[in-house]
C-alpha positions as CSV (number, residue, x, y, z in Angstrom):
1,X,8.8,-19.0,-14.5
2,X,9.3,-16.6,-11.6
3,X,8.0,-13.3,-11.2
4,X,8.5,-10.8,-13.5
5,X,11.5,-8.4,-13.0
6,X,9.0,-5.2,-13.4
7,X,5.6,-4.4,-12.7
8,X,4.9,-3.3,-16.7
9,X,6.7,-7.3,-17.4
10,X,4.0,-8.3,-15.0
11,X,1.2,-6.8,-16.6
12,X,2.1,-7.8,-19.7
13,X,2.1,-11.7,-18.8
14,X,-0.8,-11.5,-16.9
15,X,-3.2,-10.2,-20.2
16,X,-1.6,-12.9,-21.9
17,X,-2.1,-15.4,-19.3
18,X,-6.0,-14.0,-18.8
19,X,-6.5,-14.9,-22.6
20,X,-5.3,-18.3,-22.2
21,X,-7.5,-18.2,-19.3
22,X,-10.5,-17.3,-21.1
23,X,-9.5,-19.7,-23.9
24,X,-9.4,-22.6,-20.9
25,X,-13.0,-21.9,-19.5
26,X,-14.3,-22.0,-23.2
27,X,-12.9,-25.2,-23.9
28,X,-14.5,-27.4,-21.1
29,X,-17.8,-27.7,-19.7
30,X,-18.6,-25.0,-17.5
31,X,-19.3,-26.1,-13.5
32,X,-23.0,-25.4,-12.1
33,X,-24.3,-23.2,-12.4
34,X,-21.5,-21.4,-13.6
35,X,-18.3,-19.8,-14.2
36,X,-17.7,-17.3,-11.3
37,X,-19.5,-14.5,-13.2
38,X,-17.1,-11.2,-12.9
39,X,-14.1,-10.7,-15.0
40,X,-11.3,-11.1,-11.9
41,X,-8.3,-10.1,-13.9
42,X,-9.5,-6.9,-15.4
43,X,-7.9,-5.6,-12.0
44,X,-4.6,-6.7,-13.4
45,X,-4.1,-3.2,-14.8
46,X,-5.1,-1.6,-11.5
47,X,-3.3,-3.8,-9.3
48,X,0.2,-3.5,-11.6
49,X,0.1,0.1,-11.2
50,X,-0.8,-0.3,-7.6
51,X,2.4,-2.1,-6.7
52,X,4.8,-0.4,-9.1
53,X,6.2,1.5,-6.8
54,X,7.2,-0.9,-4.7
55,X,7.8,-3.7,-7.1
56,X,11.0,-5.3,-6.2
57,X,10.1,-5.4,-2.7
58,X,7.2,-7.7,-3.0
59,X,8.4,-9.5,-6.1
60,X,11.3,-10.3,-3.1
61,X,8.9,-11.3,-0.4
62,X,7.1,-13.9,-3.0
63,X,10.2,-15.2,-3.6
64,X,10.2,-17.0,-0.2
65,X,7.0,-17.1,1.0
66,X,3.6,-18.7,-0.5
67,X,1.1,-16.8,-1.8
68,X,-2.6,-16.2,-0.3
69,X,-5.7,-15.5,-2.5
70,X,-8.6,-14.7,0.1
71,X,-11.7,-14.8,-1.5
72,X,-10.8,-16.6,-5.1
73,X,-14.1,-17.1,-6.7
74,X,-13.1,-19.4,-9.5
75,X,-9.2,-18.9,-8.4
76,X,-8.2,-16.5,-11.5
77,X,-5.5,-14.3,-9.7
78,X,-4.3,-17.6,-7.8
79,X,-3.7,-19.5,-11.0
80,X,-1.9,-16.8,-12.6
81,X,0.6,-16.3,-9.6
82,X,0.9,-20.3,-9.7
83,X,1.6,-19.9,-13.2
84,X,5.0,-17.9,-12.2
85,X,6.0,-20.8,-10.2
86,X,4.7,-19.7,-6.7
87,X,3.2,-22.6,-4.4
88,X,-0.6,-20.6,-3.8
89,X,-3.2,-21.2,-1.3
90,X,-6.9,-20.3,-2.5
91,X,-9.0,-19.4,0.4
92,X,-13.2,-19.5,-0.3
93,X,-16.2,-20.4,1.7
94,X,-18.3,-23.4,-0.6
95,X,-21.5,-21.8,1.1
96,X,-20.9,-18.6,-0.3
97,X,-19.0,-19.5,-3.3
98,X,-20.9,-18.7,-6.9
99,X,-20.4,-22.1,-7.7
100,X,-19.4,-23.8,-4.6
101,X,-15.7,-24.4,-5.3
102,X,-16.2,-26.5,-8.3
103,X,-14.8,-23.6,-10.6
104,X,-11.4,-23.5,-8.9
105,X,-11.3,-26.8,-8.7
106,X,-11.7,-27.7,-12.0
107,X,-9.4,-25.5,-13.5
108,X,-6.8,-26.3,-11.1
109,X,-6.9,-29.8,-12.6
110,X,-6.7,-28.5,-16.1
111,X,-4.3,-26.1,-15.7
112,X,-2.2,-28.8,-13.3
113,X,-1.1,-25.7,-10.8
114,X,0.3,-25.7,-7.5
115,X,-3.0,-24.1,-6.0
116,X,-4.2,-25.3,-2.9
117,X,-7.7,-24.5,-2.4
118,X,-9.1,-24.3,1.4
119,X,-12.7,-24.4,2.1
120,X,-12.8,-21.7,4.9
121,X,-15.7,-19.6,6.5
122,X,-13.6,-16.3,7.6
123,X,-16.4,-15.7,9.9
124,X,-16.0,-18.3,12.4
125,X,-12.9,-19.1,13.9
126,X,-10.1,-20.1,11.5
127,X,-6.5,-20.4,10.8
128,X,-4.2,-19.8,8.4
129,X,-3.4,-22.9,5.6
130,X,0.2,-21.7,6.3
131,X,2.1,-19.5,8.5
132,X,3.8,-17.0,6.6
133,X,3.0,-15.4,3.0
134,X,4.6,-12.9,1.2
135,X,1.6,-11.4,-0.3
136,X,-1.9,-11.8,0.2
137,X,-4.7,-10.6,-2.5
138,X,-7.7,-9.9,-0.4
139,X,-10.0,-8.2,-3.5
140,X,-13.6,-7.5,-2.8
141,X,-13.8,-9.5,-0.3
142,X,-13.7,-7.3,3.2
143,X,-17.3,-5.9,2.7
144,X,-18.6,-9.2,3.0
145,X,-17.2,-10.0,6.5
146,X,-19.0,-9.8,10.0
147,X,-15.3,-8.4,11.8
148,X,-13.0,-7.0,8.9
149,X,-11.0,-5.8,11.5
150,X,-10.1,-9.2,12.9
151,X,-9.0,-10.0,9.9
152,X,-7.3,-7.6,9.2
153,X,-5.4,-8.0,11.8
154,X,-4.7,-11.7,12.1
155,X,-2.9,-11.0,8.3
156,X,-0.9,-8.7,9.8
157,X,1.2,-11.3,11.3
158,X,0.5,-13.8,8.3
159,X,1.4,-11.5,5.5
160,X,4.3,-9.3,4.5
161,X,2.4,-7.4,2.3
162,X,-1.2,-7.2,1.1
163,X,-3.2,-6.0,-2.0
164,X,-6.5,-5.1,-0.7
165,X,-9.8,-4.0,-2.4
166,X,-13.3,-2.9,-1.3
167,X,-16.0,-0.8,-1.6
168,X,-16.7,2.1,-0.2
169,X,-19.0,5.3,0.1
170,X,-18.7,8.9,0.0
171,X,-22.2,9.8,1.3
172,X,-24.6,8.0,3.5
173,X,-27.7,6.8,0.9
174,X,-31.0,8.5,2.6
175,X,-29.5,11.8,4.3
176,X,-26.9,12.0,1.9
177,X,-24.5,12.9,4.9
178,X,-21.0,13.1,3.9
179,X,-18.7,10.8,5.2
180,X,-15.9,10.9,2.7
181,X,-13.4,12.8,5.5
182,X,-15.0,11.0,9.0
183,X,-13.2,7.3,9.9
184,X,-16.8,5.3,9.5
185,X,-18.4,2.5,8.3
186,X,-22.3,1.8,7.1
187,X,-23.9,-1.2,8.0
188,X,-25.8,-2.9,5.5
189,X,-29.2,-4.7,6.2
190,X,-29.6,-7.9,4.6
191,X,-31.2,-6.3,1.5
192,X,-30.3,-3.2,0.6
193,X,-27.3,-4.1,-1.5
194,X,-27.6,-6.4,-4.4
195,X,-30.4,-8.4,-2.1
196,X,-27.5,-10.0,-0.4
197,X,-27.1,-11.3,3.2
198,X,-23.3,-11.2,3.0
199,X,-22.5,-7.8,2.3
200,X,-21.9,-5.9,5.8
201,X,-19.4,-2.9,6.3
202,X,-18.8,-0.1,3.3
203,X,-16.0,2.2,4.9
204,X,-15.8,5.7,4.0
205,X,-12.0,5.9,2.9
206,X,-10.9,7.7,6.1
207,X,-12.5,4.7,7.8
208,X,-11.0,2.4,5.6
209,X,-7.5,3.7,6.2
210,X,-8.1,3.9,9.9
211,X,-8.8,0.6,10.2
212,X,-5.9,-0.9,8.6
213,X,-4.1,1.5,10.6
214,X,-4.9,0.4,13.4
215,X,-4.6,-3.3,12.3
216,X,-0.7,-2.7,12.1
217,X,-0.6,-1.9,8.4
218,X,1.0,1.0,6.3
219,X,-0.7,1.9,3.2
220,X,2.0,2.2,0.6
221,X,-0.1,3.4,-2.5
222,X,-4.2,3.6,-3.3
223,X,-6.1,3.9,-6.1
224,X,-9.9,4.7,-6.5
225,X,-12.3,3.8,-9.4
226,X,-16.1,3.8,-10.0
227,X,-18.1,6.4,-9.0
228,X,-15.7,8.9,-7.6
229,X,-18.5,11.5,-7.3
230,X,-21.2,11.2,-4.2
231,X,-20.7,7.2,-3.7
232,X,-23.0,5.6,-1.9
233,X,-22.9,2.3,-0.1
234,X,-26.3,0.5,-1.5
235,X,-26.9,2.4,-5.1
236,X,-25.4,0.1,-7.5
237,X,-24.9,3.2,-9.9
238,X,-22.8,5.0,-8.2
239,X,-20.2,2.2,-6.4
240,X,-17.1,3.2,-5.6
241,X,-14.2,1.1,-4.9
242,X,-10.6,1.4,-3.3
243,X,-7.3,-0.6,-3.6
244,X,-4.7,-0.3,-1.7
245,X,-1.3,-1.9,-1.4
246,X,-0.7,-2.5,2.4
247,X,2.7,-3.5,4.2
248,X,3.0,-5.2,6.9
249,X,3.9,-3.3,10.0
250,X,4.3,-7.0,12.0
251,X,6.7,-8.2,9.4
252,X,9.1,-4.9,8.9
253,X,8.5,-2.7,12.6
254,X,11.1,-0.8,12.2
255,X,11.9,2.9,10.6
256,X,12.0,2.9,7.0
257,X,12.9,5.6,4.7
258,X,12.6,5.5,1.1
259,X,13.4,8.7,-1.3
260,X,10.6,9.7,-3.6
261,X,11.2,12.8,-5.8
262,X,13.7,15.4,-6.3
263,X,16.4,13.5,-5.9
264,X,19.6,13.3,-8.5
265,X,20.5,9.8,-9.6
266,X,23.7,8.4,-7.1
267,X,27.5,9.4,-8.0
268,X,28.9,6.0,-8.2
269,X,27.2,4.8,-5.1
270,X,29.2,7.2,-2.8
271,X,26.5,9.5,-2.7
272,X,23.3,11.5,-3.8
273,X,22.3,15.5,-4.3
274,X,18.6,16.3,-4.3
275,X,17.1,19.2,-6.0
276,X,16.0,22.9,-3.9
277,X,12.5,20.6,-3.5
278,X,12.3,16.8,-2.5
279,X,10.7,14.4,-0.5
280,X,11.0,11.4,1.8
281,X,8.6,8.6,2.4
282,X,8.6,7.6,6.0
283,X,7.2,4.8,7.9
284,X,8.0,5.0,11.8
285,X,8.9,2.1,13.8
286,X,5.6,0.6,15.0
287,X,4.6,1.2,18.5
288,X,6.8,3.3,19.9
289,X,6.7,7.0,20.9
290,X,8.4,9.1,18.3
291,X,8.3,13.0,17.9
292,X,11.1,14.0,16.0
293,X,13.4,13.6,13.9
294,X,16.9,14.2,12.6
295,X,18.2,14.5,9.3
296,X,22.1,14.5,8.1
297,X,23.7,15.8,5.1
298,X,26.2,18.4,3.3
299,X,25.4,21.5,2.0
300,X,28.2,23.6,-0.5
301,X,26.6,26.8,1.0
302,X,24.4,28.5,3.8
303,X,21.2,27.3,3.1
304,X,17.7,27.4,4.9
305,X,16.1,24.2,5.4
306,X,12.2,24.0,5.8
307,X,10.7,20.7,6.1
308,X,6.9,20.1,6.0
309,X,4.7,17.2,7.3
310,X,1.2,17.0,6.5
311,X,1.4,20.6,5.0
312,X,2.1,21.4,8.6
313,X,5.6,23.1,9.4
314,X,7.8,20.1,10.9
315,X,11.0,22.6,11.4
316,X,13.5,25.2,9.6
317,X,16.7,25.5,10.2
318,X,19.5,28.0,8.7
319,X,22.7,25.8,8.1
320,X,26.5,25.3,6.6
321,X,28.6,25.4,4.5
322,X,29.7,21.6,5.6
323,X,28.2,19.1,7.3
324,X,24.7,19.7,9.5
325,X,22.5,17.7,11.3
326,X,18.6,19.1,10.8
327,X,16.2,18.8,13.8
328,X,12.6,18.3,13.3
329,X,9.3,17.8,14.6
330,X,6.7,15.3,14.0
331,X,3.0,15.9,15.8
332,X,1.0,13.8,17.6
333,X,-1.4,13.8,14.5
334,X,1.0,12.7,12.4
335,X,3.1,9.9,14.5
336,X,0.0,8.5,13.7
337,X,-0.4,7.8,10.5
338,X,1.0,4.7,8.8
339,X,3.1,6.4,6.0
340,X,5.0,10.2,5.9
341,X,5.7,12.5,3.1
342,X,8.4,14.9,4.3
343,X,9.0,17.4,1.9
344,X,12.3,19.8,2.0
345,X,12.4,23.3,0.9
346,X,16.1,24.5,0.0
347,X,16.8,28.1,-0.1
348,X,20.7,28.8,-1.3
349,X,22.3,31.1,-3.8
350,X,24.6,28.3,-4.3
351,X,25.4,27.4,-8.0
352,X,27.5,24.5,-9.2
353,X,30.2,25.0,-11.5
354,X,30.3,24.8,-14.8
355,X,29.5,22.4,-16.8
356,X,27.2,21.4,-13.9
357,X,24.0,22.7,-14.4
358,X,21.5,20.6,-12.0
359,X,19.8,22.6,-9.7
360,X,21.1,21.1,-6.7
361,X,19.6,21.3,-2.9
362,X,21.2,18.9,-0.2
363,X,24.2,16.7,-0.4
364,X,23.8,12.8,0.8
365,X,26.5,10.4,1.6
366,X,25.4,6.9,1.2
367,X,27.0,4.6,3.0
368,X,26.0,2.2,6.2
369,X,28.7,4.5,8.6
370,X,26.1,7.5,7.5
371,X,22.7,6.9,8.4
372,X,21.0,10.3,7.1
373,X,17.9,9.7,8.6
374,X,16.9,8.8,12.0
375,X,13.9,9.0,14.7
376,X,14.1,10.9,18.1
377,X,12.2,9.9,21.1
378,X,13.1,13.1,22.9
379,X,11.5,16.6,22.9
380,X,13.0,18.4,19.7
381,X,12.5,21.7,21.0
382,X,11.5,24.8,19.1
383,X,12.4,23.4,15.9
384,X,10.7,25.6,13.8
385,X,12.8,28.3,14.7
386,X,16.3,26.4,15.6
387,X,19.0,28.2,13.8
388,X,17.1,30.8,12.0
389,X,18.0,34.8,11.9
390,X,17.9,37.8,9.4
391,X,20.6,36.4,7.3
392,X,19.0,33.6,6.0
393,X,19.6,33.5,2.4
C-alpha cells in the first residue's frame, strides 16, 4: 500500500502496524540476548505531528526515492515504511547493535519486507547503500557519533529530507552553566552517560540547529520532550530530547515560499486575500548573498505595510490603492538562518462590501506570470521608512 494520503492516515496505520509488530516479536523466539530493548515506534505520534505540516511534500519525495533508516536497532520504523510498499535500506553497526543485527534480520524474514539491512560503522569511512533517498530517519542516533557534522552533511546530498532526533542539554551538569541559547556541544567521557563508550556530543539546541545549518539543511518544524526544565547532558532524570524535520538545502537550493497563517482560502485559483495579520515562511536560495526582498500584491485602499523578521523591523511602506510592489530588508543575522517567518502588519480603513464580512489585508494574484515574492541581491535602501508620511492611515 503506499503512503498514506495524510499525516493523521499515517499515524493511524502505523499504531496498528506497531501492534501487529508487537504481536510478531511475541510469536517467535526472541534473538540473543534480546529484542532491541526500547519501544521505537512510540515516536510515531511525535514524528506524525512533526511532518504534518509538510506532509505531501515528503509523502512526494518517498514516492521516488528509497528510504534510509540510520541507526534501526531491530528495524521497527524500517519495516513499517516497507510495509507501505517503499524499497528501505536499514543502516546499523553489528558491534554496536543490542543484538548484533540478528533482530532486524529475523523479522525481515518473517515479515518478508523489502528491507535491506547494511552492516555499516558511520564512524569510519563509508558510503551510502544508494545514492539518492527521499527521507532519511536518523532517531537517536547523532549523539553516538565521533563527527555528527560529517554526517550530517554527507546526507545532505543523499537525502531530500530528514527526520532527525537527539539528545540534548539545557545546562552543563557540574557548573550548571546555561547553554540553552549558546551554539555548543558537551563532550561526553566514556562513562558519564549510561556507562557507555559510544555516546559523544549532546548539543544545546542552538548548537543543534547551527550545525545542521551549517550542514546545508533547513529545519522545517521541531519538537522537544523529556525534561524541558534544566536538561542536562549525563543525568538520566532530566534527559531532554529534540526532533526535527530537516530539508534538504542540496536537493531544493533555491527560494521557497510557503504561506502559513492569515491567509483566506483561494477564489477559484485566480487568487488569494490575507487577513490585516499574516505570515510567510521563507527559505532563501542556498549560498548566495541575499538582503532584501520584494513583495507584490493589490491593495483596495491606501494601506501601511509593516513587515517583521525575527521581531526585527524588515521595512514599512505606505501604498495604493492598486497594484504595489513592497521593498524590504533582510539582516545579515537573519540571511542566515535556514527558515524565515515574515509577518505583515496591514493598517487600512478599508471594508469590503456587504455581504463580505472577512477582515481582509493584501490582495494576491496566483498565477506563474505573477511571482509575488522574490529575493534582491542589491542594497534595499532605507526600507524601513520608503513611502511613509503623516497620512498614513
Amino acid at each position: 500500500m503506499p503512503l498514506p494520503q495524510t499525516a493523521v492516515e499515517f499515524l493511524q496505520f502505523g499504531v496498528q502496524f506497531w501492534r501487529e509488530l508487537q504481536a510478531a516479536k511475541n510469536a517467535i523466539a526472541a534473538p540473543h540476548p534480546g529484542w532491541y530493548p526500547y519501544e521505537t515506534l512510540a515516536a510515531l505520534p511525535t514524528i506524525a505531528g512533526l511532518i504534518a505540516p509538510a506532509y505531501g511534500e515528503v509523502r512526494e519525495a518517498t514516492t521516488h526515492a528509497p528510504v534510509l533508516d540510520i541507526g534501526a536497532g531491530d528495524g521497527d520504523f524500517a519495516m513499517l515504511f516497507a510495509k507501505f510498499g517503499m524499497p528501505v535500506d536499514a543502516l546499523e553497526s553489528s558491534e554496536r547493535n543490542f543484538n548484533q543485527m540478528r533482530g532486524i534480520e529475523r523479522l525481515q524474514a518473517l515479515l518478508n519486507l523489502e528491507v535491506r539491512s547494511h552492516n555499516i560503522d558511520l564512524d569510519r569511512r563509508f558510503t551510502f547503500p544508494s545514492a539518492d533517498y527521499g527521507l532519511t530517519l536518523l532517531l537517536g542516533t547523532l549523539y553516538h557519533l565521533k563527527n555528527p557534522y560529517f554526517l550530517l552533511e554527507e546526507l545532505a546530498f543523499a537525502t531530500a529530507w530528514c527526520v532527525l532526533s537527539t539528545r540534548i542539554a539545557q545546562v552543563t551538569p557540574r557548573e550548571r552553566a546555561r547553554v540553552e541559547n549558546e551554539p555548543v556541544a558537551y563532550l561526553a567521557d566514556g562513562r558519564e552517560i549510561a556507562n557507555d563508550a559510544t555516546n559523544y556530543w549532546i548539543f544545546s539546541a542552538a548548537g543543534l540547529l547551527r550545525i545542521v545549518q551549517r550542514t546545508r539543511w533547513a529545519v522545517i518544524s521541531t519538537k522537544r520532550l523529556g525534561c524541558l526544565e534544566d536538561s542536562t547532558p549525563t543525568d538520566p532524570g532530566a534527559d531532554e530530547r529534540m526532533f526535527l524535520l530537516l530539508k534538504s538545502r542540496v536537493h531544493a537550493p533555491g527560494l521557497q515560499v510557503r504561506q502559513m497563517n492569515g491567509w483566506h482560502a483561494a477564489e477559484q485559483g485566480k487568487g488569494r486575500w490575507t487577513e490585516r495579520h499574516f505570515s510567510l515562511q521563507v527559505i532563501l536560495p542556498l549560498e548566495q548573498p541575499v538582503n532584501g526582498f520584494e513583495f507584490s500584491f493589490h491593495v483596495p485602499a491606501p494601506a501601511r505595510i509593516e513587515c517583521f523578521i525575527g521581531g526585527e523591523l524588515g521595512g514599512q511602506m505606505l501604498v495604493g490603492p492598486g497594484p504595489a510592489v513592497f521593498q524590504g530588508e533582510i539582516s545579515a543575522a537573519a540571511a542566515h538562518l535556514p527558515v524565515l517567518i515574515a509577518e505583515f502588519h496591514v493598517s487600512s480603513n478599508f471594508s469590503p462590501p456587504a455581504p463580505d464580512v472577512r477582515e481582509l489585508g493584501v490582495y494576491i494574484p496566483l498565477s506563474a506570470e505573477f511571482p509575488f515574492f522574490a529575493c534582491s541581491q542589491s542594497v534595499v535602501g532605507n526600507a524601513s521608512e520608503k513611502g511613509l508620511s503623516d497620512k498614513c492611515p
